[in-house]
C-alpha positions as protocol buffer text, in pm:
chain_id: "A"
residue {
  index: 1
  type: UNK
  ca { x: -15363 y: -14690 z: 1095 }
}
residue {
  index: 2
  type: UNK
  ca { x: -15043 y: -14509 z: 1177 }
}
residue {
  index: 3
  type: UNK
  ca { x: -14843 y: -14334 z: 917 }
}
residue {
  index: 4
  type: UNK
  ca { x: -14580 y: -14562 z: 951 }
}
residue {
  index: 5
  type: UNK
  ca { x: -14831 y: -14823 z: 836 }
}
residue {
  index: 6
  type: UNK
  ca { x: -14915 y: -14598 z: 539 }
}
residue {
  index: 7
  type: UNK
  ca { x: -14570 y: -14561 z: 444 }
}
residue {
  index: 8
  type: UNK
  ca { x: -14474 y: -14931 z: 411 }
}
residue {
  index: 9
  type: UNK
  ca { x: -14747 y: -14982 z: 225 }
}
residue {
  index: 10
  type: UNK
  ca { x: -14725 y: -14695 z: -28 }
}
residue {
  index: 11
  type: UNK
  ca { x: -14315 y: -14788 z: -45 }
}
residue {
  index: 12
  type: UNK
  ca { x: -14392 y: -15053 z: -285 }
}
residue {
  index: 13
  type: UNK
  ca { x: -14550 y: -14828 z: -515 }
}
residue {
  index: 14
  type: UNK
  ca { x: -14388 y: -14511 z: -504 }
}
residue {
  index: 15
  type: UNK
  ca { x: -13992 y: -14411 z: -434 }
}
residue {
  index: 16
  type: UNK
  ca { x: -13904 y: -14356 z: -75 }
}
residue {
  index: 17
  type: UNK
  ca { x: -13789 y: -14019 z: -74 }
}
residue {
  index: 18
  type: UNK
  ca { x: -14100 y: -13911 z: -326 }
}
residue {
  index: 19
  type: UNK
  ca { x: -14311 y: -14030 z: -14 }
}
residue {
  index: 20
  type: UNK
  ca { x: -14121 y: -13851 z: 279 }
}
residue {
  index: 21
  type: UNK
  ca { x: -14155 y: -13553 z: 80 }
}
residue {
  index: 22
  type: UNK
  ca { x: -14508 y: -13554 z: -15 }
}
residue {
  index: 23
  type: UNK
  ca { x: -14623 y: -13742 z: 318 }
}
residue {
  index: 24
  type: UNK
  ca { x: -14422 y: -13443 z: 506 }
}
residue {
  index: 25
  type: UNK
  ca { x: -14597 y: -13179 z: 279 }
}
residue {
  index: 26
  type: UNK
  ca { x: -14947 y: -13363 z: 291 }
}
residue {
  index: 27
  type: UNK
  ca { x: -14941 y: -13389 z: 655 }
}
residue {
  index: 28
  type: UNK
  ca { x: -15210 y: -13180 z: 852 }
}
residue {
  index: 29
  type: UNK
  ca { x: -14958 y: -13203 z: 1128 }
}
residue {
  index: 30
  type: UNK
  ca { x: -14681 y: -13076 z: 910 }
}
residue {
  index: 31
  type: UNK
  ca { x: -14889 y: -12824 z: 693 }
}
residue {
  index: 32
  type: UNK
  ca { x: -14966 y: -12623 z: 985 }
}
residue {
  index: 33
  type: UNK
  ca { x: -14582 y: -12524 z: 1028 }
}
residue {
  index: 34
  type: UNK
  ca { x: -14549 y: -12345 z: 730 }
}
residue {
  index: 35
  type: UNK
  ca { x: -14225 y: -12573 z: 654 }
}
residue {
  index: 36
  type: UNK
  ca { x: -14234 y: -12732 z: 316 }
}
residue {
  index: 37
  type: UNK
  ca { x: -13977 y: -13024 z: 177 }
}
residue {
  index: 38
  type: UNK
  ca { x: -13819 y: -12914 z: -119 }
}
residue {
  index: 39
  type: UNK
  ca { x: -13565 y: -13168 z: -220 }
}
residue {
  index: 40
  type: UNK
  ca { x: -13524 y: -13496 z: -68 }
}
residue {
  index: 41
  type: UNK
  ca { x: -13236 y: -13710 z: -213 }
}
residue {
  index: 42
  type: UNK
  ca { x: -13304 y: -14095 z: -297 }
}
residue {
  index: 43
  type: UNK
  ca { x: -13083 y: -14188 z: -31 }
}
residue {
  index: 44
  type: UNK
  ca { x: -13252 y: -13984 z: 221 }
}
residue {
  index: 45
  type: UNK
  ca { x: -12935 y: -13821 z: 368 }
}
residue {
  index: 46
  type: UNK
  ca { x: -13008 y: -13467 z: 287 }
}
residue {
  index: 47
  type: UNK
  ca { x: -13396 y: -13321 z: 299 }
}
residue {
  index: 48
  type: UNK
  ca { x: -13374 y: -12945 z: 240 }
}
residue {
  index: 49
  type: UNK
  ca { x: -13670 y: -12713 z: 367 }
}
residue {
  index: 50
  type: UNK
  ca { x: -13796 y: -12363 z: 307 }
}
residue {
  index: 51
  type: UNK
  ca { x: -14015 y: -12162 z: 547 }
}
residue {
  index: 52
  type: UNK
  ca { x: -14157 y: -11854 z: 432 }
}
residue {
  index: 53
  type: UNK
  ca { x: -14273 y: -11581 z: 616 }
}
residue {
  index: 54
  type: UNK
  ca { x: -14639 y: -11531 z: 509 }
}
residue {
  index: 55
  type: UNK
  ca { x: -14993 y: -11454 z: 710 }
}
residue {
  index: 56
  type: UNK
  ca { x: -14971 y: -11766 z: 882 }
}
residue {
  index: 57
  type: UNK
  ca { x: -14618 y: -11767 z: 1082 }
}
residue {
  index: 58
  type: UNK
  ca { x: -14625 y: -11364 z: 1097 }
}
residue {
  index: 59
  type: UNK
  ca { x: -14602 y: -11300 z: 1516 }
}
residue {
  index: 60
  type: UNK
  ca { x: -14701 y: -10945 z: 1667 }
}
residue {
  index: 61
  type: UNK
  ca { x: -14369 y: -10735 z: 1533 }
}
residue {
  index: 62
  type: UNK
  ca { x: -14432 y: -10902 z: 1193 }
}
residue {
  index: 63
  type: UNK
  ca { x: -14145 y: -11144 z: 1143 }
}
residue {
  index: 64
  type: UNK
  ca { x: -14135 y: -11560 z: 1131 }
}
residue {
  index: 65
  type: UNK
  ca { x: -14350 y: -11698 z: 1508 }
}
residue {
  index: 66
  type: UNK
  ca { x: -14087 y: -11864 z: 1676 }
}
residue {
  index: 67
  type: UNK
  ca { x: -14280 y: -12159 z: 1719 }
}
residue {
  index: 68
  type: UNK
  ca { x: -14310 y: -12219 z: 1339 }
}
residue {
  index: 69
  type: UNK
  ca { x: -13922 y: -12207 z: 1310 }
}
residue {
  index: 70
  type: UNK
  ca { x: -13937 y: -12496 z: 1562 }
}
residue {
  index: 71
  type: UNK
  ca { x: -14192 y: -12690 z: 1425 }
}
residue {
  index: 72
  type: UNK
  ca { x: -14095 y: -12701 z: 1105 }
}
residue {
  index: 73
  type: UNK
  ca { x: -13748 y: -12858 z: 1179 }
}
residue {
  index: 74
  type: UNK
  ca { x: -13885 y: -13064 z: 1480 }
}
residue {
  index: 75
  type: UNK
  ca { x: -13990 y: -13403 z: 1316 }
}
residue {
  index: 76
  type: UNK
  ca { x: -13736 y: -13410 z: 1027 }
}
residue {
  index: 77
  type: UNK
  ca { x: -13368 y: -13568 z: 1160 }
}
residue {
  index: 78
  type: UNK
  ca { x: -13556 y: -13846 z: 1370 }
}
residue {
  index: 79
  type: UNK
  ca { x: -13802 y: -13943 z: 1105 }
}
residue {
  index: 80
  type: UNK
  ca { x: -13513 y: -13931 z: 836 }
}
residue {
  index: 81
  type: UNK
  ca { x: -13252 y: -14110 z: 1086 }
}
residue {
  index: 82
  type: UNK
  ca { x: -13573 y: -14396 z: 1180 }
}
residue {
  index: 83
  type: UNK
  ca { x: -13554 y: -14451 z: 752 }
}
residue {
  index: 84
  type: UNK
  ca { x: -13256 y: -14402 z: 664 }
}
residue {
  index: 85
  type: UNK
  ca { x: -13146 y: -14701 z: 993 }
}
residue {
  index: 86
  type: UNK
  ca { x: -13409 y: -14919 z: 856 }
}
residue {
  index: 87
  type: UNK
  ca { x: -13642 y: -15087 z: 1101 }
}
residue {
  index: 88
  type: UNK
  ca { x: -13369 y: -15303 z: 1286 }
}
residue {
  index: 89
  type: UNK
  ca { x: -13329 y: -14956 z: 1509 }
}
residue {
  index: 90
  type: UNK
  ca { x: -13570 y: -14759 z: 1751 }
}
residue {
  index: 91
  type: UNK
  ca { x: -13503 y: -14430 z: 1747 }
}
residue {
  index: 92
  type: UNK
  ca { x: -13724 y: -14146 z: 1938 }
}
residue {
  index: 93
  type: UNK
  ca { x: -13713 y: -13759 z: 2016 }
}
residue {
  index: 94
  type: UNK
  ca { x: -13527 y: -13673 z: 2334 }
}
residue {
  index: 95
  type: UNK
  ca { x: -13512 y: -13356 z: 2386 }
}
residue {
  index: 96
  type: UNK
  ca { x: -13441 y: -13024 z: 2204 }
}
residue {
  index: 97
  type: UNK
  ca { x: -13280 y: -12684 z: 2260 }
}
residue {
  index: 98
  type: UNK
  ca { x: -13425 y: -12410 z: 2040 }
}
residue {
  index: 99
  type: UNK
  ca { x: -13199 y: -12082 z: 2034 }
}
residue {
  index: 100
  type: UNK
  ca { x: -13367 y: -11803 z: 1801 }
}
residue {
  index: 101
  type: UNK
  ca { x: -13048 y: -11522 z: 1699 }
}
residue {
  index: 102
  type: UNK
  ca { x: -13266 y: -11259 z: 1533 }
}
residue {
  index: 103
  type: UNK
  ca { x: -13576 y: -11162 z: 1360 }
}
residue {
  index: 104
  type: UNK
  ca { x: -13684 y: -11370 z: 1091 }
}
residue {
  index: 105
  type: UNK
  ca { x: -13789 y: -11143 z: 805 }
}
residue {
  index: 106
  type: UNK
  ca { x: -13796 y: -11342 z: 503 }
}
residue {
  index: 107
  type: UNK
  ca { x: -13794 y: -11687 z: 400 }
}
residue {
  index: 108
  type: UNK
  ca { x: -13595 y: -11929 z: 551 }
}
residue {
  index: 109
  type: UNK
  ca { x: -13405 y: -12232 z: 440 }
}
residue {
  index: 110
  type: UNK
  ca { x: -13247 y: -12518 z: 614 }
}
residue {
  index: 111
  type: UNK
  ca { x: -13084 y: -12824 z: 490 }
}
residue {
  index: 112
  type: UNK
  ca { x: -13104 y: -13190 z: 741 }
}
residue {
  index: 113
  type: UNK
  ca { x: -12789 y: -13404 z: 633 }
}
residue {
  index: 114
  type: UNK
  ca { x: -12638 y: -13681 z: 742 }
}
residue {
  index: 115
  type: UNK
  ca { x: -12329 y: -13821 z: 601 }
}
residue {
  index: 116
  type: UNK
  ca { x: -12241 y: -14229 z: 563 }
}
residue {
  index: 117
  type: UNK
  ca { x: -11967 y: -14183 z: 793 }
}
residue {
  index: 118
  type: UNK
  ca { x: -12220 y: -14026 z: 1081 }
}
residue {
  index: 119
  type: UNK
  ca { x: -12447 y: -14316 z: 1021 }
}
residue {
  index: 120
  type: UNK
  ca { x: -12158 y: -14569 z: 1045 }
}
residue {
  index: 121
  type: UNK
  ca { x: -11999 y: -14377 z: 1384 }
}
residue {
  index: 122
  type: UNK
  ca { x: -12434 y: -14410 z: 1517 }
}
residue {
  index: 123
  type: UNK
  ca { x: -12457 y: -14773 z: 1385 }
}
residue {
  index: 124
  type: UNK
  ca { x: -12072 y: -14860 z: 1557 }
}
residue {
  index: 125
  type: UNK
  ca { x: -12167 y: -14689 z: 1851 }
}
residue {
  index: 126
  type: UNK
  ca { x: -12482 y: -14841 z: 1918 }
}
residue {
  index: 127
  type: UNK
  ca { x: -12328 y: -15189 z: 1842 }
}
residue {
  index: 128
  type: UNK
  ca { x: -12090 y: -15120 z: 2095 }
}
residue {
  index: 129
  type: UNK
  ca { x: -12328 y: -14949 z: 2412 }
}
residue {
  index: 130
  type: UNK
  ca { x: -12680 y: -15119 z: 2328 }
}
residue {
  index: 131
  type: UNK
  ca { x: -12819 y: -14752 z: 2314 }
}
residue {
  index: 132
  type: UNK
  ca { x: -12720 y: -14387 z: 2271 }
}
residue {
  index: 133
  type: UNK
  ca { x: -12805 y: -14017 z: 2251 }
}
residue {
  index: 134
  type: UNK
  ca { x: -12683 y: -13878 z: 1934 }
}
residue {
  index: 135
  type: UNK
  ca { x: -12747 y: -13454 z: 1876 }
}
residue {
  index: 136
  type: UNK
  ca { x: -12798 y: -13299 z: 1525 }
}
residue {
  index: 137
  type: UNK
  ca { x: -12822 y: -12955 z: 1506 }
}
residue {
  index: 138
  type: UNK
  ca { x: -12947 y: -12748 z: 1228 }
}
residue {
  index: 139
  type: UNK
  ca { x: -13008 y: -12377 z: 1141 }
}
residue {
  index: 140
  type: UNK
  ca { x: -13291 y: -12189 z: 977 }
}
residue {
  index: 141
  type: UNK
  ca { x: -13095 y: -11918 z: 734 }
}
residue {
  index: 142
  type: UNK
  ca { x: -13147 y: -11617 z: 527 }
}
residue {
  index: 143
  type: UNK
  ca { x: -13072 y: -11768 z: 167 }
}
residue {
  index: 144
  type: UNK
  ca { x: -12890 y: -11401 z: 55 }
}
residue {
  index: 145
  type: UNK
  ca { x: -12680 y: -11352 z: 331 }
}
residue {
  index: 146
  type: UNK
  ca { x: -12674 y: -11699 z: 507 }
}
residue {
  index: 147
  type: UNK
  ca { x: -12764 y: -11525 z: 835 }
}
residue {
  index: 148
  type: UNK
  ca { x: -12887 y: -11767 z: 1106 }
}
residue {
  index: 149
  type: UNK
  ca { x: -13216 y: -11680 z: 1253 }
}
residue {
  index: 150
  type: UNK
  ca { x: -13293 y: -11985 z: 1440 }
}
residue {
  index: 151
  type: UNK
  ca { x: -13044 y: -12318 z: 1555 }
}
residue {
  index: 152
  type: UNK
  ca { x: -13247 y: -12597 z: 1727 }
}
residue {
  index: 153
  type: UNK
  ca { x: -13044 y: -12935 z: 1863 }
}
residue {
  index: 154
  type: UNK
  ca { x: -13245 y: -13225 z: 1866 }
}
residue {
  index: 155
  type: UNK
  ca { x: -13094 y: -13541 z: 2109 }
}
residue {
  index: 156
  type: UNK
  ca { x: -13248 y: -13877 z: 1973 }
}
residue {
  index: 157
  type: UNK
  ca { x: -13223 y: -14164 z: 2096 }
}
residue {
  index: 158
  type: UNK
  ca { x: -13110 y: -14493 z: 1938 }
}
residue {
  index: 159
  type: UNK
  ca { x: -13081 y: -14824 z: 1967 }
}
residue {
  index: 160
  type: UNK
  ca { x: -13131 y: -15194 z: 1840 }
}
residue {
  index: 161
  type: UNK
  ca { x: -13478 y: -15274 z: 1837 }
}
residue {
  index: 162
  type: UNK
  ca { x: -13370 y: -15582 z: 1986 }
}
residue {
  index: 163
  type: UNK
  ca { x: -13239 y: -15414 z: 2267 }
}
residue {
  index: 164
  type: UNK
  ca { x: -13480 y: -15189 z: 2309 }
}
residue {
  index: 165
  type: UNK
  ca { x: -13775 y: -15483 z: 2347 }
}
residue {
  index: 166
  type: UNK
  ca { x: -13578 y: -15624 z: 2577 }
}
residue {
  index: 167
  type: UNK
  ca { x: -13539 y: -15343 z: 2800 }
}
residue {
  index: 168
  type: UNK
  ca { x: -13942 y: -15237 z: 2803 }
}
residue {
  index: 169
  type: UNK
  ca { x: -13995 y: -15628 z: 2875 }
}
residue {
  index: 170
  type: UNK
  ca { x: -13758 y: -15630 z: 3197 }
}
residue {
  index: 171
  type: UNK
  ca { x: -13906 y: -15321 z: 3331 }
}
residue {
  index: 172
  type: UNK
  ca { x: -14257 y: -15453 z: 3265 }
}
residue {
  index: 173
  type: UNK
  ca { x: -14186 y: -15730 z: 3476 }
}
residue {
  index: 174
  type: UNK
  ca { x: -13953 y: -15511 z: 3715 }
}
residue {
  index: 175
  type: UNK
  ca { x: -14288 y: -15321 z: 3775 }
}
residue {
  index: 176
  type: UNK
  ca { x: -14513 y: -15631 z: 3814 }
}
């Protein structure tokens, strides 16, 4: 059974954003990051997460493993842009651009929002074009100083899922 599966089914007994947080923080997949959900609001357009710096993430020259910077934001903006669309829309991972700016020596904080007027612009946008790439970037920060450590860009891509079955049927039977 796939966690989306899960989901739906534990959504009639428990808040959406209580499950994203403790399905994120639950998840072996997730877990192994380091990244942990700390607020998620009801609406699902803001999910904040911490990363600390501990035995786990440590590299060789003792600050945060680049990798666990990545991970930890990695599955967040599509998996909160998939909910927070509903299930009219497909929307996948396209690509992403990590850039680390310096040693991360303590914990780390970022903060995944979307705003109703981004989610209008995606929903106008893909109402006009059928399907688009839309780019979120986010930081990993310092929460004294606010200094960013790590900025990754994720490019999803969207679309009606309409659309979408459409286009995997006419290149099934392009390739037939």
């Amino acid at each position: 059974m796939s966690y989306q599966k899960i989901a739906k089914t534990l959504e009639r007994f428990i808040p959406r954003h209580t499950l994203f947080k403790y399905g994120f923080n639950w998840s072996p997949m997730y877990r192994r990051s380091v990244g942990r959900l700390t607020y998620v609001s009801k609406d699902l357009l803001q999910v904040d997460v911490k990363l600390p710096l501990n035995y786990k993430n440590r590299n060789f020259v003792g600050s945060t493993f680049g990798g666990s910077m990545f991970s930890a934001m990695d599955p967040i903006p599509m998996i909160q842009l998939l909910h927070i669309l509903g299930d009219d829309y497909v929307v996948w991972d396209k690509s992403a651009e990590v850039r680390f700016k310096r040693p991360g020596r303590k914990t780390l904080y970022t903060s995944f929002t979307y705003t109703e007027a981004e989610i209008s612009t995606i929903k106008k946008l893909v109402a006009e074009h059928h399907e688009i790439d839309y780019t979120k970037t986010n930081q990993f920060t310092t929460k004294d100083d606010y200094a960013t450590v790590c900025e990754v860009s994720k490019t999803m891509y969207v679309a009606k899922k309409t659309f979408y079955k459409a286009k995997l049927a006419k290149r099934a039977t392009k390739n037939n």
